[in-house]
C-alpha positions in Angstrom: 0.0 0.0 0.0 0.7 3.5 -0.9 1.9 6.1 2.0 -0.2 8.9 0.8 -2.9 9.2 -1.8 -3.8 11.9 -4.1 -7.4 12.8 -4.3 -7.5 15.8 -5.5 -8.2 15.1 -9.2 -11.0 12.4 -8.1 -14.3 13.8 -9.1 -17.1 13.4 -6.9 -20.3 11.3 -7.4 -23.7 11.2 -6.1 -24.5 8.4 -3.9 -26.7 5.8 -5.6 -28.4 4.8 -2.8 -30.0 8.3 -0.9 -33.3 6.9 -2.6 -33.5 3.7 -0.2 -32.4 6.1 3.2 -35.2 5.4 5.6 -36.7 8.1 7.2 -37.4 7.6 11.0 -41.0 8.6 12.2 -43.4 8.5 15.4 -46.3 6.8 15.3 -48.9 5.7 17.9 -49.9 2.0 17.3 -52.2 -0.9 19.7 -50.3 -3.1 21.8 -52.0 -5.8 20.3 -50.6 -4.4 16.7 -46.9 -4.7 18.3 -47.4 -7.8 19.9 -48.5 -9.1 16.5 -45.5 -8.0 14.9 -43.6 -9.2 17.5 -44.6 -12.2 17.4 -44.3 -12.8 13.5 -40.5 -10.8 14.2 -39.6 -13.9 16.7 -40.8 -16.7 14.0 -39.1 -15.4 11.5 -35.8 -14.1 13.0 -36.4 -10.5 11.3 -36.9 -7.6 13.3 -40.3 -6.3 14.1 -39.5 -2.8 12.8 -38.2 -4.8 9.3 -42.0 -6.8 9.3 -43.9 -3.1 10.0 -41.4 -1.6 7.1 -42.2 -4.2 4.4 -45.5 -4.9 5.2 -46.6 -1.4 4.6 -44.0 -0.8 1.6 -46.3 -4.3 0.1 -49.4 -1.9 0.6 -48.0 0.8 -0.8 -46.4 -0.5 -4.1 -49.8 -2.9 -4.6 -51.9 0.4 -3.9 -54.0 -1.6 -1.5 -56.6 0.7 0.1 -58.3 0.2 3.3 -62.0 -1.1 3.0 -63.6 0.0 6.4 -66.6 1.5 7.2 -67.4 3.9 10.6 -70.7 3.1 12.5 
């Protein structure tokens, strides 16, 4: 390996992956939501958070709307 490096003729270059950053948000959800996450995060080995994430990314990119109706 080198001692020193020159990089001061290396151009720069956007980072490819700023569209896949997660942005980190608060949200109020049931007990009974989280426990249900939790439990699918200890079957599965992936982290609850990860399950809540990809769940709601499915929704999303299948456009699935809510069909629910208020008494």
């Amino acid at each position: 390996m080198r001692e020193n490096y020159d990089f001061s003729k290396m151009k720069g270059r956007k980072n490819p992956y700023t569209k896949y950053l997660k942005q980190p948000v608060t949200m109020r959800l049931d007990k009974d939501s989280i426990a249900y996450f939790k439990g699918l995060a200890e079957e599965s080995g992936i982290p609850y958070q990860t399950l809540i994430n990809l769940y709601l990314r499915d929704c999303a990119s299948n456009e699935r709307k809510l069909d629910m109706k208020w008494r």
